[in-house]
Structures are given as C-alpha cells and as structure tokens.
N, C-alpha and C positions, 0 to 999 in steps of 0.2 A: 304345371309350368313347363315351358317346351325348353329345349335344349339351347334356343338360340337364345335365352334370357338370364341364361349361368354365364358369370365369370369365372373363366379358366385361363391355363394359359397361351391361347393363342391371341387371349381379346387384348393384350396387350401388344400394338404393332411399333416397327421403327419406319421411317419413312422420309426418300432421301428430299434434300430439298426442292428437285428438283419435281419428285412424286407431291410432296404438299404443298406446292404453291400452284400445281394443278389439279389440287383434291380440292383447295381453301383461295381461290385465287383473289377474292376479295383482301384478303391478309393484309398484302402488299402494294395491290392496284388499287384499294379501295372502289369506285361507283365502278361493277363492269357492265352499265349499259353498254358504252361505247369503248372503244382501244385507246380513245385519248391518254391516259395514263399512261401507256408503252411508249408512247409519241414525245409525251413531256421528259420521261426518264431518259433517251438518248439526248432530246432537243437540249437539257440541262446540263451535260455535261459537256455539249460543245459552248454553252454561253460559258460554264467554268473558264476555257482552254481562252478567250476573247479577255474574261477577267483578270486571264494570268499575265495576257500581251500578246497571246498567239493567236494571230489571223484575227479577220473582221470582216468577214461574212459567214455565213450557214446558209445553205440551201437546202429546201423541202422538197419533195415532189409524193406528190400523192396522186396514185394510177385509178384508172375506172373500177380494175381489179382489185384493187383495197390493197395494194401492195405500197408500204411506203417509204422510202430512199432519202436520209440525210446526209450531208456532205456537209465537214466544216474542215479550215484550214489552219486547224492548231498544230499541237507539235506531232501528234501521230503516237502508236505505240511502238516500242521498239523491232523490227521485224525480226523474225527467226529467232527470240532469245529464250531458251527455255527453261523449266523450272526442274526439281531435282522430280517431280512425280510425269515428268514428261511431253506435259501440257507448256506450247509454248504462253508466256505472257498474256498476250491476244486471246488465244483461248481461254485460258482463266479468269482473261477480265468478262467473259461473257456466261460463264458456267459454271465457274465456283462461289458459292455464296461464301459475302463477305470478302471479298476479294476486291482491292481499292490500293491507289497510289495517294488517297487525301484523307486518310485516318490524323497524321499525325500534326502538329504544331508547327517544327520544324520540316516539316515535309516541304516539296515543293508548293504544296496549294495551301500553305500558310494553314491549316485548318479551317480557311473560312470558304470552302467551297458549300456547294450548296449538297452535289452528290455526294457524300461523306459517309454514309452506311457500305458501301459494296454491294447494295444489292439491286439499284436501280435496270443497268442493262441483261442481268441474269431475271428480270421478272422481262422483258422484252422478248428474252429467248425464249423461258420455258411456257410463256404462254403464245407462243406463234408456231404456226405450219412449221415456218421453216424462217432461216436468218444468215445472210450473209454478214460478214463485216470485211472489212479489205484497211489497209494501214500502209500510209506512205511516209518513209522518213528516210535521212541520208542516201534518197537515188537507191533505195531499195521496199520492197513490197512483200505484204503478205496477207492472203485471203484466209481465211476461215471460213466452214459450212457449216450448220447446224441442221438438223430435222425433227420435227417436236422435242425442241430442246436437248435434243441429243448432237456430239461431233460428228459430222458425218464425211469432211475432208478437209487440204488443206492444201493450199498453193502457197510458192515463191517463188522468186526472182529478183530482176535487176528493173528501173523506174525511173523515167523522165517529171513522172507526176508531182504537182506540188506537195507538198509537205501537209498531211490529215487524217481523216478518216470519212469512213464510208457505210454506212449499216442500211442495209435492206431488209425487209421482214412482212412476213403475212400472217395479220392475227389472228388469232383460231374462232370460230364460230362456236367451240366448245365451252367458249368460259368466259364470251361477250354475248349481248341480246344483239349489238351490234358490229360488226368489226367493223367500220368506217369510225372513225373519228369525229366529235363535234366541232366543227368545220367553223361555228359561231366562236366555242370558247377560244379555238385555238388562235384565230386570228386576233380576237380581242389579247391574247396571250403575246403571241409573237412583238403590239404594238405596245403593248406593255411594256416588255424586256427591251425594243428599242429604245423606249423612251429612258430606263433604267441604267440602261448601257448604250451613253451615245456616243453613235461613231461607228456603231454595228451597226452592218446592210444586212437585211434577214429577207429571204428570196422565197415566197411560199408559190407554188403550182400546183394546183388545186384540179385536176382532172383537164388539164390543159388551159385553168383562169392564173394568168400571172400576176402578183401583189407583190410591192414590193415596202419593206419597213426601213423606215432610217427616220432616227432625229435628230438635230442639231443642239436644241435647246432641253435637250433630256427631261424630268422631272415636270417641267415646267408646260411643254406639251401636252403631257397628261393632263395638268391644270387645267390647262387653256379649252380644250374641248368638252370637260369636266361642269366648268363655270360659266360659261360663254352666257352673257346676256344677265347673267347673276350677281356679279361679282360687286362689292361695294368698296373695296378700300384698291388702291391705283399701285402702292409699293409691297408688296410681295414679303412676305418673311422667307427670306432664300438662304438654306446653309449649304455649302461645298464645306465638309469639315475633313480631317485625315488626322489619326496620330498613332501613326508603327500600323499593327494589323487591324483596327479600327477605323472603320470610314462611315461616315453619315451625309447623304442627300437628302434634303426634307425643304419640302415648298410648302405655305402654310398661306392662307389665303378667307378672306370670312366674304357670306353670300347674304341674300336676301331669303335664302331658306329658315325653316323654321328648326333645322335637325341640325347634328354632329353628322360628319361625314369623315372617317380612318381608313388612310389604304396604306394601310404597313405591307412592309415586304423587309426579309430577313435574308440576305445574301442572296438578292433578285428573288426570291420564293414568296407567293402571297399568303398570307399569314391572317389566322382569324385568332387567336387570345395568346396572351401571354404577358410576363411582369414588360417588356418592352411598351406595349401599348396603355398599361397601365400607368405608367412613370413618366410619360411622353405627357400625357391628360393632368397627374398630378400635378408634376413641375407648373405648366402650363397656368392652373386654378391658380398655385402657392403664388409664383410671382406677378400674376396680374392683379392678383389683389392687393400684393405690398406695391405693387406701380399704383391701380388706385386712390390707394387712401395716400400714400406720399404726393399726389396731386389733387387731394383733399376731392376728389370725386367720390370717394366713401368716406361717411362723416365718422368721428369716433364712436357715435354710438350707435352704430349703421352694423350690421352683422355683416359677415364674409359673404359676396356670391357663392354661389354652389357651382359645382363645375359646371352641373346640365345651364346655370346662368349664363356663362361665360365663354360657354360650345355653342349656342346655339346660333346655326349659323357657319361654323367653321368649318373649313375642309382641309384637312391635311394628306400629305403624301408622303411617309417617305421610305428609304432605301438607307436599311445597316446591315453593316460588312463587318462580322464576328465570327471570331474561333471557336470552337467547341462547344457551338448550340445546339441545344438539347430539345428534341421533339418527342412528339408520343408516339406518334409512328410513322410510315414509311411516308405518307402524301405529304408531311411535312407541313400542316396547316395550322397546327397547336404547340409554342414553343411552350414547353416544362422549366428550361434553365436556360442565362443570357446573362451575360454581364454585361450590367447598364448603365454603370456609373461614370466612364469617360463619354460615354453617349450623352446622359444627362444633365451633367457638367458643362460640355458645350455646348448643349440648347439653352440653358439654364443663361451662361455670358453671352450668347451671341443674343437671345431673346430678350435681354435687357437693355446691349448696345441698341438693337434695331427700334424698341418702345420709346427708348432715350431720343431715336432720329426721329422719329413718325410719331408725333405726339399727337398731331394732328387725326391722323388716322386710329391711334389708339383711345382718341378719348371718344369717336365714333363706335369703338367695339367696348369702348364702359357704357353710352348710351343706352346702345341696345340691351347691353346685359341685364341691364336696373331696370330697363323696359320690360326684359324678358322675366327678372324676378318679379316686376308689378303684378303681370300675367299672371304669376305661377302662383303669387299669394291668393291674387284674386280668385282663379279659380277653383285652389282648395277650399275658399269660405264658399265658394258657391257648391261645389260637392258635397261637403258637412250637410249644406243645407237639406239638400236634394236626396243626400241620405234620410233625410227626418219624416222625408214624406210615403207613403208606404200606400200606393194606388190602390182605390179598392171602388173598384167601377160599379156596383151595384148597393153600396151601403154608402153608411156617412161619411162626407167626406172630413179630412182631416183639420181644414182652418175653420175656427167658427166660422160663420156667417150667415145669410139670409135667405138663402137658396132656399128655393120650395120648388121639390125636384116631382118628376111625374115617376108612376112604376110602370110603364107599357115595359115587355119585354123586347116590341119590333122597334130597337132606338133607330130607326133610320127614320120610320115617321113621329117621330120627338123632335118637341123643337123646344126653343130656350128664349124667354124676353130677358133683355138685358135692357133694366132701368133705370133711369135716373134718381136716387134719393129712394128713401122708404115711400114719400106720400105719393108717388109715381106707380109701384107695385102694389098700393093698397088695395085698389078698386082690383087691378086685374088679376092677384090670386083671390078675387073672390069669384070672378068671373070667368074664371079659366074652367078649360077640362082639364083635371089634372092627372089622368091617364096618360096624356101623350105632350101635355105642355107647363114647360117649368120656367119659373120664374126668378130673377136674380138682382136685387138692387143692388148699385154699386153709389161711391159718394161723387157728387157732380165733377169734383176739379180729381178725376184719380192721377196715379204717378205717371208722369214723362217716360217713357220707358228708352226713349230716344236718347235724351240726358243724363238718366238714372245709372247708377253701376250695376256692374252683375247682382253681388252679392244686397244690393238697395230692391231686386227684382226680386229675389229668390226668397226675400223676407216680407214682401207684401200679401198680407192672404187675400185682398180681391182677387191678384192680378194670380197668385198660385191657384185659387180655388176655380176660374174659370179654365185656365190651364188644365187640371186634373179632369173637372166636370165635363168638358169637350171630348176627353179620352185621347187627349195630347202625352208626348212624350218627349222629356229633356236628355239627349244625350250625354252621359255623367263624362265623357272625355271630349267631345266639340262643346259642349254646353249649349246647342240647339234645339230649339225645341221641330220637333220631328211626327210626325202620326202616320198611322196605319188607317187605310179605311175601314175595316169591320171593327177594330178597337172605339170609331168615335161613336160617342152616344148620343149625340145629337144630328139630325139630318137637318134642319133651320136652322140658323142663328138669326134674332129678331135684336135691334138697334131700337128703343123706344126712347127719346130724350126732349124739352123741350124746347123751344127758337127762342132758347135766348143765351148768353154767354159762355155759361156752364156748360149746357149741353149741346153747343156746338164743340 
C-alpha cells in the first residue's frame, strides 16, 4: 500500500470559502455549463431592491468579451462605512460568505427576499477573473476591486450619479465549459420577472442586440402567450391578494390540452416541488368537487374526480411573497419549508366567489373532467386487458379460434386468407400450401370497430387474434395499435368473403 492511501494527519484540510467554492463550484452555482448562475445571483438582488420600492429598471450589458455589467437604481450600499474587521460594507457584501442585509424578519427586506442566504454575489466573485462593483448613495460613491476573488482596491469620493449599483465581472474559464451565459434562458428569465414584477423596465444588451422587458398586465402576459389559440374559458381566475408580509399573484386559466400545466414562483424565484405547489393542486381538487356535487353535476353516488380529472387541461401561474422560506440549496429551485396556510385560505375564498360568478364556465371545466375520468376508466380496462395478452409470434396464439396458420420461417412470403364463416375456409385449408399460407375464418356480421368502445375491442378474440397474428402492436399508453416491419408475419393479407350482405 503506497503512502498516498494512509490517513494521517495532513489528509485532514481547512479550506477558506472562498478556496471551496473554487475547488467544488458546482455547490453553489449548480449546472456550470454556462456563468448564467453568476448572472442570475446579481440580476436577483436588484429585482429584491424594485420589490422593496427602490428604482424600476435594471440594465444588462453583456460584451463580445464575456464581460458582463449590471446597473439597477435601488438604494445602493452605504459608501465608505466600515466594519470592525476593516472591510468596508461593500466589500463584505461581496467576499464574506454569508454576509446579507435580508437574513432577518424584521429587517428591511421583510424576510421575503429572494437573495436571503449571503451567499449569491460572493459565488459571482470567487468564481470570476476579476469583479468590479461601484455603489451610489447620498451624492457619494465607492468602487471596489476584486481579482480571482480576492480585494484588490478600492475607490471613493463625492457623485452626481443616481442613487444604485453597478457590478462588472469576467467569469473564469476555470470552473465553466462555458463563460458566456445562456442567452435563451436568460431572456425567457428577464420576461418572466417582468411579467412578475409589473412596472419594471429590464434593458438586456446582448453583444450590442437591444431588448427591452416591461408589462403592464403582469401575470396575465405570461398567460396570454402561454395559451394563445388554446384557451377555453373567456373569464380568468385572477387573484391580486396581500395580507402584512404575505402576497399572492396567481392567474388560472384551463386549455384544450390534455396536461396540468404549474409555474410557481416563490418570491419571483421559479420553483420545481414543494408543500406550495402541493396545496395549491389539493385545495383546487377538494373544493371543485364540493362545487360539483352542490350543483348535483356529481351524483351521490358518483365517486370524487381525482386531481389528474380535474387538472387536465389547466394552466396555472403564480407568484408568492413569503418570509423565511426554506430551500435545499443555493439555486433555490426546491422549497423544503413555506407557510401556506394564508396563501391557501385566500385561494380557497376567492376560488369559490369566482366558481359562484362563472358557473357557466365552471360547469364547462366539470364537463371535461367526467369526460376526462370516462377516458381514464376506459383506458385502464383496456390496459388490464392488453396486460392478458402475452405475444408469442411463432407458437399458439392466445384467443381460441380457427386459424390454421403456416410454419415458413421467411413470414414476408406468408400470407393469410381471411374468411368468411367456417364453410368459406373449408375447401381452402384443404387446398392451401400450408408452408407459406394460413387461413382464418371470421363470423360474417363481425364487431363495428367504428362504434364499438375500447375495452368492447380489446375483448373480442377475432378482432385481438388477427391483431396478434399480423405481428401488430397496441401501445399500452396511446392505445394504438402500432407495427414494426420485420415484427409482421405476414407479407399478404387476403379478404375472401361472399357478394352478398354479410360479406360485403
């Protein structure tokens, strides 16, 4: 055993944070194809500064260099105020982890900011070349330098400049496949957050292409190019809610689609699980089923839809503003902890007033649902079935019947008569080669397949046994039947029937 495979004690290291988040830099930035992450953590806490009242734009610029420059016009950091370990303010908002002005409840940002860890603009620094930041506030200024996340200087003075900040930065090649940013997510990001925050101008410059975000109609925007051409109901479930540090946006709308469709967002942040999105779906199931059956659309002795009944179709959006939500980690995309019960409370009254106005429209979204359960029965009896049949392309097949099949091994020159009645296949399995040709009577009047239900298909053995015999295939989740060509065993199919009623 060589020496480098003993623990001793040097295998034990310390490592500052600024060393492991450029040992481990996935940690914090999660995906580092690309620097978009660096991008998001400044662009976030200027939307904060916008949520709190301060200023209502942000500008982007993003250089051919990969260098790239935000400006928002919040309130700025304090300039020149410093700390007892000598670092002013500014500085340590950029290089001390865990370093934040929106930890607390009572703080200024209510707890319900979105950047709320300390550590968003310190993973900006120590995973870049290099990082300016500059801070304007009361007609004074202060620059800060960095260099692979280190201080490297530091300016001040006197300022005409609006009141903001400013952060420049080049993200290192060392700890991206990319450092340009994805240029797709971001913009679809920027028109997001306007839409979430209406009344913010978000200015991107994109290698000298100018784009510019603003909504008017917040929430509903998103909707609208979301649904377009899809949409089935005309009045909207629209809440603007508010009560103390709790705010809820949510536009709710049902389509012609066959799917749920969730876009939560947690203090503007987009968000993939958590009890929010859970309890939003519950509530939603619980009281459309006590609206149904109190308008005797579900009979009493009618069982509950099921959610997937009563979602399909739906598309919801929306935007909650909470204190002291709990993620798993830094990208913030899995809430752990959320108080949801003033949230769900007012979906809960507002989603009854609104079912109580638009009865019309809701008893269009029971239609569908019962429609949508018909489906769902239906197609489990047809899976059961489909389960029962177990393909076995060269032996017997599974429905009795009357097939008198050939053995050639070459099934492309096989072929198959398909007859009318038994005294139709009499003469010809006796007259056949039956090497390469198989014979099959069926009864003159067989099933309508046109009229018939799934599960009235999936239980007739003519119509499964020809199905199987062909070397066909029902897909057990479209319930189509499907083939393969070298799968079929027949290269003819032969139609033998007589001119008269039946067999026409």
């Amino acid at each position: 055993m060589s020496d480098k495979t003993l623990y001793n004690e040097s295998s034990i290291e310390s490592l500052s944070p600024l060393e492991f988040t450029r040992l481990r830099p996935g940690v914090y930035a999660g995906d580092t194809t690309y620097s978009t992450q660096l991008l998001v953590e400044i662009f976030s806490n200027a939307v904060d500064e916008f949520r709190l009242g301060h200023g209502n734009e942000i500008d982007v610029k993003i250089d051919n260099n990969g260098v790239i420059t935000l400006r928002d016009y919040g309130q700025g950091f304090i300039p020149n105020s410093f700390r007892e370990d000598g670092k002013s303010i500014l500085e340590a908002a950029f290089s001390v982890l865990n370093t934040s002005g929106k930890y607390r409840e009572d703080g200024t940002y209510e707890g319900t900011s979105l950047g709320s860890f300390g550590i968003g603009s310190k993973i900006t620094n120590y995973l870049s070349h290099w990082l300016n930041v500059c801070t304007y506030r009361d007609g004074k200024y202060e620059l800060v330098k960095f260099k692979e996340g280190e201080f490297l200087a530091r300016q001040s003075g006197e300022s005409k400049e609006p009141a903001g900040t400013i952060v420049s930065w080049l993200p290192s090649e060392e700890f991206f496949k990319n450092i340009e940013v994805n240029i797709k997510e971001v913009k679809t990001l920027f028109k997001t957050i306007s839409c979430l925050c209406p009344g913010l101008k978000i200015t991107l410059s994109n290698k000298g292409e100018i784009t510019e975000y603003y909504s008017k109609n917040g929430i509903n925007d998103l909707v609208d190019e979301a649904v377009k051409g899809k949409e089935l109901i005309k009045n909207r479930f629209d809440i603007k809610w508010q009560d103390g540090k709790f705010k809820m946006d949510l536009v709710m709308t049902y389509t012609s689609n066959y799917s749920l469709t969730i876009v939560p967002y947690v203090n503007t942040g987009l968000t993939e699980s958590g009890p929010h999105i859970t309890q939003v779906k519950t509530a939603l199931t619980r009281e459309m089923n006590k609206f149904f059956r109190e308008k005797k659309w579900l009979k009493e002795k009618d069982e509950n839809l099921t959610g997937d009944d009563i979602q399909e179709g739906l598309y919801i959006v929306f935007n909650m503003t909470a204190p002291s939500v709990s993620y798993d980690a830094q990208v913030k995309s899995r809430i752990t902890a959320i108080e949801t019960k003033p949230f769900i409370s007012a979906f809960v009254e507002e989603l009854t007033r609104w079912m109580n106005n638009n009865e019309k429209e809701v008893k269009m979204i029971a239609d569908k649902a019962l429609l949508a359960r018909k489906a769902r029965e239906a197609a489990k009896k047809a899976k059961e079935s489909i389960r029962n049949i177990e393909k076995k392309k060269e032996k017997a097949l599974k429905f009795d019947s009357k097939l008198a099949d050939c053995y050639s091994k070459d099934r492309n020159k096989c072929e198959i008569y398909i007859t009318e009645g038994d005294s139709a296949s009499g003469n010809l399995k006796t007259a056949r080669d039956n090497e390469f040709q198989a014979v099959m009577p069926v009864r003159g009047k067989i099933l309508n397949t046109q009229k018939a239900t799934l599960d009235k298909i999936q239980k007739n053995a003519e119509i499964m046994t020809m199905i199987e015999a062909f070397g066909l295939t029902i897909d057990k989740q479209t319930m189509k039947i499907t083939y393969n060509k070298k799968d079929l065993r027949y290269g003819k199919i032969i139609i033998m029937s007589d001119a008269d009623v039946d067999g026409m």
